[in-house]
C-alpha positions, -999 to +999 in steps of 0.1 A: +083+047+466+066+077+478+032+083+492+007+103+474-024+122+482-050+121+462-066+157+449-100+160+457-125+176+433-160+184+443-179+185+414-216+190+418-223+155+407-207+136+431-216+118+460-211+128+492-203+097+509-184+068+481-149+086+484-144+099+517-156+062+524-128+047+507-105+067+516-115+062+554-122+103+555-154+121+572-181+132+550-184+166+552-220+173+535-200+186+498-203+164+470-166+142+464-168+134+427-132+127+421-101+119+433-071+129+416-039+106+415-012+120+390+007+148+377-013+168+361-012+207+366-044+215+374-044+192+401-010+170+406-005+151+438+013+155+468+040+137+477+039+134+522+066+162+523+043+183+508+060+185+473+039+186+439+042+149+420+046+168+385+075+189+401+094+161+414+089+146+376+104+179+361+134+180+386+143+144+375+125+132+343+149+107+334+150+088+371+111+096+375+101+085+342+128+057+328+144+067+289+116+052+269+090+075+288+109+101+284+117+101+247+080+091+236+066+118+263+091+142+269+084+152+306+052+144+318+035+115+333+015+106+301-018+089+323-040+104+353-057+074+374-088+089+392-113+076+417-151+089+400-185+085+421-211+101+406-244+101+422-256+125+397-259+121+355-225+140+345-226+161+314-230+152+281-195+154+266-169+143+244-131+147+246-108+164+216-079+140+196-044+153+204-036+175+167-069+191+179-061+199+211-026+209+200-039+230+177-071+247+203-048+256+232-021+272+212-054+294+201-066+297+239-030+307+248-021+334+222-059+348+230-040+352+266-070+334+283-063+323+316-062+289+324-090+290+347-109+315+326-147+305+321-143+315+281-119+285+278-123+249+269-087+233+267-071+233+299-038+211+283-025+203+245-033+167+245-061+143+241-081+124+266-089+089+259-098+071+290-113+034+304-134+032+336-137-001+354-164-003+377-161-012+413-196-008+418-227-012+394-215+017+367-239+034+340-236+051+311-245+063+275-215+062+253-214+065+216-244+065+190-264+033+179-268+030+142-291+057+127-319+026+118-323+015+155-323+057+168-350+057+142-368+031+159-367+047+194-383+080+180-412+063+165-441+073+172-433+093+201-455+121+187-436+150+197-431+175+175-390+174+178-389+139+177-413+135+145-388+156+129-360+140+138-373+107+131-383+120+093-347+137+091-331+100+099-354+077+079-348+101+047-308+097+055-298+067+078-261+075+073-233+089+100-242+123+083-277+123+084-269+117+124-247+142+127-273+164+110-295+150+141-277+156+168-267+191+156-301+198+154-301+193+195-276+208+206-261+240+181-268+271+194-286+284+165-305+253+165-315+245+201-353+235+210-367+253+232-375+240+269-412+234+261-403+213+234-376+191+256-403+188+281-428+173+252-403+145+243-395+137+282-436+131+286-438+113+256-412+087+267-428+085+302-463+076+290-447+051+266-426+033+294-458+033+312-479+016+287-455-011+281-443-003+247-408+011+253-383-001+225-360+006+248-373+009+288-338+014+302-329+045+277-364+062+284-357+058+320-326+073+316-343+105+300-365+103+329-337+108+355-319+126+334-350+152+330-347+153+369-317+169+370-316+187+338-351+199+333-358+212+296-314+204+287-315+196+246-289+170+258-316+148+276-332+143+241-299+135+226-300+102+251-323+085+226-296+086+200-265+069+221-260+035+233-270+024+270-239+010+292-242-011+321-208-022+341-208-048+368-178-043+391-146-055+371-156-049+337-143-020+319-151+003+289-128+023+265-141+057+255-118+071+223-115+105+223-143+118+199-169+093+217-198+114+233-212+099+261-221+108+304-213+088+329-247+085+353-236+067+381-218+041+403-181+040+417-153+036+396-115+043+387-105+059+356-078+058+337-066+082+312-042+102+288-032+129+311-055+158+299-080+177+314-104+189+283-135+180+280-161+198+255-198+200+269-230+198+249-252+196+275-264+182+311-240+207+329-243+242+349-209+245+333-196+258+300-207+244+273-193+250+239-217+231+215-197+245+180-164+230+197-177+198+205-196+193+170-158+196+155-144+165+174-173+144+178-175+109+158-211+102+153-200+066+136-222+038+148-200+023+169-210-001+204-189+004+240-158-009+234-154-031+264-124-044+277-119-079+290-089-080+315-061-101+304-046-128+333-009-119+336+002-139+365-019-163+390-024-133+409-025-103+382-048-095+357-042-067+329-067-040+313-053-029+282-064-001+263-053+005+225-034+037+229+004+049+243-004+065+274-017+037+299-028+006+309-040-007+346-033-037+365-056-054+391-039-075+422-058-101+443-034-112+474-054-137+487-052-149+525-032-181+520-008-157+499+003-134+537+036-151+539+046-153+503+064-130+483+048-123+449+058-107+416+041-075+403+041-077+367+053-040+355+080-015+351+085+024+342+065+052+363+037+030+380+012+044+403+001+014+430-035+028+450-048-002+472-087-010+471-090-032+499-067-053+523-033-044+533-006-056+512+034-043+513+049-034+485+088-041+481+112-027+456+151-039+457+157-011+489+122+001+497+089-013+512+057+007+523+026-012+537-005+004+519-046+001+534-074+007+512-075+042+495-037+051+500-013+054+471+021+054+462+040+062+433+068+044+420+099+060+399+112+035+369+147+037+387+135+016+414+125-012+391+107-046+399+077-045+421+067-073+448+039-074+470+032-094+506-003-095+526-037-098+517-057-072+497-066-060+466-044-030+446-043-013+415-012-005+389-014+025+368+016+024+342+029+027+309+027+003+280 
C-alpha cells in the first residue's frame, strides 16, 4: 500500500472551503473544485516519494494492475475517483462514448494540437461515464424529460423563444423534435441572442412569483443559474432536462451521452478514466456546441439512481453498469476498534477515508488512514482488512 496525494484543481466553480476542509488543509481564498485521486495524465497522483501513480503503473502493469486488468485495459488504471465541491452551477455538458472519442483524438492528434491547446476538446481516447454519490445535499440537472412535460414547462411563458420552442415541440413530441429544440439553443448558427435569454429568465421569475410554476424548483434553478451565467443559451436549456436532488449516500449514474451540470453540494465521483468533456454552455471555457450536438442522447430518459448493494455487515456496494469501476462504502463502527474485518475487493483498489481512523492490513502491510488521506493498493497484495473506527471508500474494478 502506498500513500497518495490527491491533485488539486481549482476550477472557478468550486468552493473555497469543502476540500481543503476535508482534507484538514488551509483555505487559501482560490476556489478547490476537485480533487484528483488516480492515474490519469493530466493530473496522476503522487505517491509520498514523490513518484507519478500512472508511472509506477507503466513500470509494472502486471503487479500494479493483476492479469484480468491488464488484458481488458492494457495499461492504465481504467477509473479516476475524485473529490467534487461545487459552490457554483458547473457547465452544461455531456461526455463522448469511447468509438467517439477514439475516433476525435486520433483527429486532435494528427492536427498536432497540443494537449493543453484551447482549440481542443479530447484530452484522452476514451469515454467518461461516471456516478457521484453525495456526501452532502447534491444538485443537479441531468438528462431531458419527455418532450410532452418540456412542453408543459414552456407554456405560456410568453417569451418569444419559448413560444417558439413550445410550438416546435407540440407539432413534434418525439426525441427528434427535441433535439431539434435544443439545437435551436445552443448551435452556433442558431444561438439567441442575450436579450432574448434575459426575456425567458423574467418570465420564469414572475411565474414562480405568482404561484403558478409547473415546476418551482427548475425555474429556480434558471434563476441562479442566470446569476452566474447572465444571457448563456444554456440557462434556457434547463427547462428541457430533468431536476436531481441527492441526499448524502445516494448516487446517480450519468452515461456518457447524458447532458446535464452539476450545481452544487459535496461529493465523490467515480469514473472511466477520461478527461473529455464537451461544453454547450454555462462555462468561461471552450465550448464546442457542433461537437457536443454529435454525442448527445436527447432520449427521454430519468436519473438513473443507484441503490447501494449491502456486501458484508459492514460494506455496502455501488455498482454502475459499465467495465471500468465500481465503489465501495465502509462503516467501522466503535464497538468494531478491536476486531479485524474483511474488505470485500481485489485487483487495483484505491481506499480514501471520509471520517474516523481506520488501519488497513494486507498479508505484509498496514497504514493507519484519517479522513481525506488515500492509499492505493496493487492487485499483488491481495485481500484487504480494516481495524478502527471510521468511515472509507474503495475504488476498484469489477
Amino acid at each position: 500500500m502506498q500513500a497518495l496525494e490527491g491533485q488539486i484543481q481549482h476550477y472557478l466553480w468550486g468552493s473555497q472551503s469543502a476540500i481543503p476542509e476535508f482534507l484538514g488543509r488551509t483555505p487559501d481564498g482560490s476556489p478547490w473544485a476537485e480533487a484528483w485521486y488516480g492515474a490519469h495524465p493530466v493530473a496522476p497522483s503522487l505517491l509520498a516519494d514523490g513518484r507519478r501513480l500512472d508511472d509506477v503503473i507503466t513500470a509494472d502493469p502486471a503487479t500494479m494492475l493483476g492479469e484480468g486488468v491488464l488484458r481488458a485495459f492494457s495499461d492504465r488504471l481504467p477509473y479516476l475517483l475524485k473529490v467534487i465541491a461545487p459552490a457554483k452551477p458547473l457547465s452544461l455538458q455531456v461526455h463522448p462514448k469511447r468509438e467517439h472519442a477514439a475516433e476525435s483524438f486520433a483527429a486532435e492528434e494528427a492536427a498536432g494540437l497540443a494537449i493543453d491547446s484551447p482549440l481542443r476538446s479530447y484530452r484522452d481516447d476514451n469515454h467518461k461515464p461516471e456516478m457521484v454519490i453525495a456526501l452532502t445535499r447534491f444538485t443537479a440537472v441531468c438528462g431531458f424529460r419527455t418532450p410532452r412535460r418540456a412542453a408543459t414547462l414552456l407554456e405560456g411563458l410568453g417569451a418569444d423563444l419559448t413560444d417558439r420552442l413550445h410550438a416546435l415541440l407540440a407539432r413534434n413530441p418525439t426525441a427528434h423534435g427535441m433535439r431539434a429544440a435544443f439545437r435551436a439553443l445552443v448551435a452556433t448558427s442558431m444561438r439567441p441572442s442575450a436579450e432574448k435569454v434575459a426575456e425567458v429568465v423574467a418570465a420564469c421569475a414572475a411565474r414562480l412569483e405568482r404561484g403558478e410554476s409547473p415546476s418551482p424548483r427548475i425555474d429556480r434553478t434558471i434563476a441562479r443559474m442566470a446569476e452566474h451565467f447572465p444571457g448563456d443559451p444554456g440557462v434556457v436549456a434547463v427547462l428541457l432536462l430533468n431536476p436531481v436532488t441527492l441526499q448524502p449516500g445516494e448516487a446517480m449514474y450519468v452515461p456518457a451521452g447524458a447532458l446535464h451540470a452539476y450545481i452544487d453540494g459535496v461529493g465523490l465521483e467515480i469514473m472511466a478514466a477520461s478527461d473529455n468533456v464537451l461544453r454547450a454552455g454555462l462555462t468561461p471555457k471552450r465550448v464546442d456546441a457542433e461537437e457536443m450536438l454529435q454525442c448527445v442522447d436527447v432520449v427521454a430518459a430519468p436519473p438513473v439512481r443507484i441503490a447501494p448493494e449491502r456486501l458484508t455487515s459492514s460494506t455496502v456496494a455501488y455498482f454502475a453498469p459499465v467495465d471500468d469501476f465500481e465503489l465501495m462504502e465502509t462503516v467501522l463502527p466503535a464497538e468494531s476498534a478491536e476486531g479485524l474485518v474483511s474488505i470485500p475487493g481485489a485487483g487495483p483498489r484505491i481506499v480514501l477515508a471520509l471520517e474516523g481512523e481506520v488501519t488497513l492490513f494486507t498479508a505484509e502491510t498496514e497504514v493507519l488512514l484519517r479522513r481525506g488521506e488515500a492509499v492505493f493498493v496493487s492487485a499483488a497484495e491481495g485481500a484487504l482488512s480494516a481495524r478502527g473506527e471510521g468511515r472509507f471508500v474503495q475504488a476498484c474494478v469489477p
